[in-house]
Residue, then its C-alpha position, 0 to 999 in steps of 0.5 A: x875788940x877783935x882787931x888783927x895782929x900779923x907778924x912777918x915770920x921766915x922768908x924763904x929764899x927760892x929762885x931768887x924769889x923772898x916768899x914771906x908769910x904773915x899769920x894771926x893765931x886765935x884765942x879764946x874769947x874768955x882769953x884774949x888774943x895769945x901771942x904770935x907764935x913764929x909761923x915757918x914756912x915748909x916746902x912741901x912738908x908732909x901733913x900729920x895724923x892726930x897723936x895717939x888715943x888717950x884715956x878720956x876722963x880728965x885726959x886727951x882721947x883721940x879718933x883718927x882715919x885718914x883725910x877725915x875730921x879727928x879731934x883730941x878730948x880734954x874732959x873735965x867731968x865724970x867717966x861715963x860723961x866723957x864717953x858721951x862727949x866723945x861718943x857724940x864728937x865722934x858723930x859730928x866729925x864722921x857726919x862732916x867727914x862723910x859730906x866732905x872730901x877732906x884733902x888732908x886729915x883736919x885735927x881739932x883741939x876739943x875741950x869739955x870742961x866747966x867755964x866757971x871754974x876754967x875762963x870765970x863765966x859764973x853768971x846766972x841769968x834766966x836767959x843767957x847761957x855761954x855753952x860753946x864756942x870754936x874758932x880756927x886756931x890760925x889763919x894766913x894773909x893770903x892774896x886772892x890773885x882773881x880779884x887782888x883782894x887780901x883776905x884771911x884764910x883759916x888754915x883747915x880752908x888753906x889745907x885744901x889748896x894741895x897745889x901750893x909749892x909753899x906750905x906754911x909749918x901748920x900748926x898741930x889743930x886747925x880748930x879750937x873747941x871749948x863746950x860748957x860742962x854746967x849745961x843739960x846736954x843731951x847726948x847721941x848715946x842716949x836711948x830716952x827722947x830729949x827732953x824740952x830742957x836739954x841742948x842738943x849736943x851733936x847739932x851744936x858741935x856740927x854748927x859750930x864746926x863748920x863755923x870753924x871751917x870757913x864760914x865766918x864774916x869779917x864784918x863786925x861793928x868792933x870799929x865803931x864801939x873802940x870809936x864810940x868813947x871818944x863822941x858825944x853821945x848821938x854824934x858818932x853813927x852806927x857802922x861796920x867794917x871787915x877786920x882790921x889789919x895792924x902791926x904785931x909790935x902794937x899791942x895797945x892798938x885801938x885800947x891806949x887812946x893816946x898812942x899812935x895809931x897805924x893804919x893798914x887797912x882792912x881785910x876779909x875772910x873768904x866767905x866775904x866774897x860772896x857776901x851781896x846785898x840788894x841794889x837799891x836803883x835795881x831789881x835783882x842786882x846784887x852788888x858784892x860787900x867786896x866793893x865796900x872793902x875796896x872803898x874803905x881802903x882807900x881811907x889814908x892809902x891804908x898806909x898811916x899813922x896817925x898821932x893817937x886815936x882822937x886823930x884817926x877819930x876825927x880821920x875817919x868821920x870827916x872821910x868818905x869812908x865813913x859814909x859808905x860804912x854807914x850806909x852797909x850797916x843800913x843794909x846789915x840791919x834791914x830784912x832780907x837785904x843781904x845774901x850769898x851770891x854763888x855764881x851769880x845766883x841769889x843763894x842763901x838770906x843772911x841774917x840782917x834782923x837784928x837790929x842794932x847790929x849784933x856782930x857774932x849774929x849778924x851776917x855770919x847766918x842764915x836768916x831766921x824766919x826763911x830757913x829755920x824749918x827748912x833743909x838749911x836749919x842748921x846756921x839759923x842763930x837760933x835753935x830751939x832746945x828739946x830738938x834733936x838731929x833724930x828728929x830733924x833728920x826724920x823731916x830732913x833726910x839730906x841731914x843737917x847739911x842742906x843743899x845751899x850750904x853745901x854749894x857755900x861750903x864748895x865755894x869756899x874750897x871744900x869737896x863735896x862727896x857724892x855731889x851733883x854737878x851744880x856743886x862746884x868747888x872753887x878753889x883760885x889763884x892764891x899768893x902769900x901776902x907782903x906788905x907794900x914797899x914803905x908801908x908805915x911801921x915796916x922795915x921800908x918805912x919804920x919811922x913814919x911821920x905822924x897824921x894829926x887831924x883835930x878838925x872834928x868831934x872826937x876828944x880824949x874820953x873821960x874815965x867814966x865814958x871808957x870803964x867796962x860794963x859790969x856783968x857779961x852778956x854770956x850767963x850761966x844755965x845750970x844743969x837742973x833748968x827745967x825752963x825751955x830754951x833756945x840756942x843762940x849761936x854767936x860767930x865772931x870774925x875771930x871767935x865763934x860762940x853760942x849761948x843759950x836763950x829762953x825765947x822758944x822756936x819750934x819746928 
């Protein structure tokens, strides 16, 4: 379940002014949520470079130059494999640095190692392969102070606001990176064609890289699956939320169903403002997933602690919120019904084919069918195997950065070099997030009486009902496969993964 943890860290005292920040580190999803670290806050502290090169097999290797993508490679393979890994990285993070006018140098933690001897993600399967994952390392509760909304945003994206006269201590890498070493990558260095049976390494480090840059959604169904045990089956509807924003001290929040329960609300990443579906009552009125933010916040004041899960169950089925939860799945489940607006501009179709709503593919890319054989490939959730950016680049010679996301990527907060004058980097007003006076389980409000609400469907769930499924979705695709495949990328609101499928698409 992807639920949020925050911790209240340093206050800085300036001008008679407390200025606190909240944070949550990310981990990997074979890991589980880390411990919060303490998360300083510095005035005006210097950023720095990457640490110095390394030998690669087994060891760190480090590219670096100034306000450019750098990376640090652990690899876990043989030499002459190493080099191809880091000749590759190398090239993904000088096509990034090349489009995009970093403020400051970004560092990623880069990993090449085997999952089944690293996370235990042995599995074999004709289909699924987990090959990759990358995620910010860390993320900051910000106030957006043009639309007071509260959102996440990923430290790489915060590094851009130069103008802020209190920086947060940033941690060492911006972004985490772990790629698979079982699969049949092909690599930049290779002088033969790729084959139909090799992955192409340098496209799936580039999609998952600007993942880690910011686009990402917080919409995800993990609400509704922690919910689902506590119904009879059929009773509870299908819906979606953005994140939600819990308590650091509760560590069995939405797992232990019998302890208390805050609730704080919920929170977006940047990307969400931009998120729009269809008006139903009208032609070309697009009404932003923002709104839906807004209303579902005001479920309990977003300030509450209900006596144990079965009462936050029974909360929110009989609430208002509820209703309007379902009726935006509707929308993220139905074709073509939801987009990025940038300016008031009907962008970019994100993906809302899948049916039931799969959070990691859902809404976190571009719709399929519209854009995978056009100059906006490269955030489809499915690429096909025995392509490589070579290829695609003789077909698209922008790169593998089309002119639609660039205008996303700007909107967000990013530079883009070499721009026309339809590319507008927005950058607005932001503020450290602080928790409301009396908000329940704060120093103003530690003690907060109990919600109880037993008026409706939801009861303690018995074992069976909440014992795991057995296996895992993410399978293993050895190196010898000579089968075709696809690549299935998987963003999570925290997380970002791909696997790889059999399903053949062609370009």
């Amino acid at each position: 379940m992807t639920f949020l943890s925050i911790v209240i860290t340093t206050c800085l005292m300036c001008a008679h002014i407390v200025t606190c920040l909240y944070c949550v580190k990310h981990a990997s999803i074979h890991g589980g949520y880390s411990a919060l670290d303490t998360c300083k806050i510095n005035k005006n502290r210097p950023i720095a470079a990457a640490a110095a090169a390394a030998a690669l097999s087994n060891k760190m290797d480090t590219s670096t130059q100034p306000n450019n993508l750098t990376f640090d490679l652990t690899c876990k393979a043989s030499s002459s494999e190493c080099q191809d890994v880091s000749a590759t990285l190398s090239k993904a993070t000088d096509i990034i640095s090349e489009i995009f006018q970093f403020e400051t140098p970004l560092a990623i933690n880069a990993s090449y190692v085997s999952f089944c001897q690293e996370y235990q993600d042995c599995h074999h399967d004709s289909k699924y392969a987990s090959i990759g994952q990358a995620y910010p390392s860390i993320s900051y509760v910000m106030m957006d102070n043009t639309d007071k909304m509260t959102r996440l945003y990923p430290q790489p994206l915060l590094k851009q606001y130069t103008n802020m006269s209190v920086k947060p201590s940033w941690t060492q890498y911006d972004i985490e990176a772990q790629f698979n070493n079982e699969i049949n990558w092909y690599f930049v260095n290779n002088d033969d064609p790729i084959q139909s049976s090799q992955t192409d390494f340098l496209r799936n480090v580039i999609h998952e890289l600007i993942h880690g840059l910011g686009f990402m959604t917080s919409w995800n169904d993990d609400f509704y699956q922690a919910l689902l045990p506590l119904f009879d089956s059929d009773k509870l509807e299908h819906f979606i939320t953005p994140t939600l924003l819990a308590q650091t001290d509760n560590h069995q929040l939405m797992s232990d169903y019998s302890s208390n329960q805050p609730f704080w609300g919920f929170v977006e990443f940047p990307f969400d403002k931009y998120i729009h579906h269809k008006n139903t009552t009208a032609t070309n009125v697009y009404t932003p997933f923002t709104s839906t933010t807004q209303q579902l916040n005001r479920f309990s004041g977003s300030n509450t602690t209900f006596r144990n899960m079965v009462d936050l169950a029974n909360a929110w089925y009989n609430s208002d919120e509820y209703a309007s939860s379902k009726q935006l799945y509707t929308k993220a489940v139905t074709f073509l019904d939801v987009l990025a607006v940038i300016d008031n501009e009907p962008l970019l179709f994100l993906e809302t084919s899948v049916n039931p709503f799969s959070s990691g593919s859902s809404l976190c890319h571009v719709d399929q069918s519209q854009y995978l054989n056009t100059t906006e490939y490269l955030m489809v959730y499915l690429a096909n195997a025995g392509v490589d950016i070579t290829r695609l680049d003789q077909i698209f010679p922008q790169g593998p950065v089309g002119p639609k996301l660039l205008k996303v990527m700007a909107a967000l907060g990013y530079k883009v070099k070499n721009s026309s004058s339809n590319i507008n980097t927005v950058r607005p007003s932001l503020s450290y997030w602080a928790p409301p006076q009396g908000l329940v389980g704060t120093n103003s409000n530690p003690s907060p009486s109990l919600s109880i609400d037993t008026a409706g469907p939801a009861r303690m769930p018995t074992l069976s009902s909440t014992t795991p499924n057995a296996g895992s979705t993410s399978t293993h695709q050895s190196k010898s496969s000579s089968s075709p495949a696809a690549i299935r990328y998987y963003c999570y609101p925290l997380l970002l993964c791909i696997i790889t499928t059999t399903l053949s698409v062609y370009i």
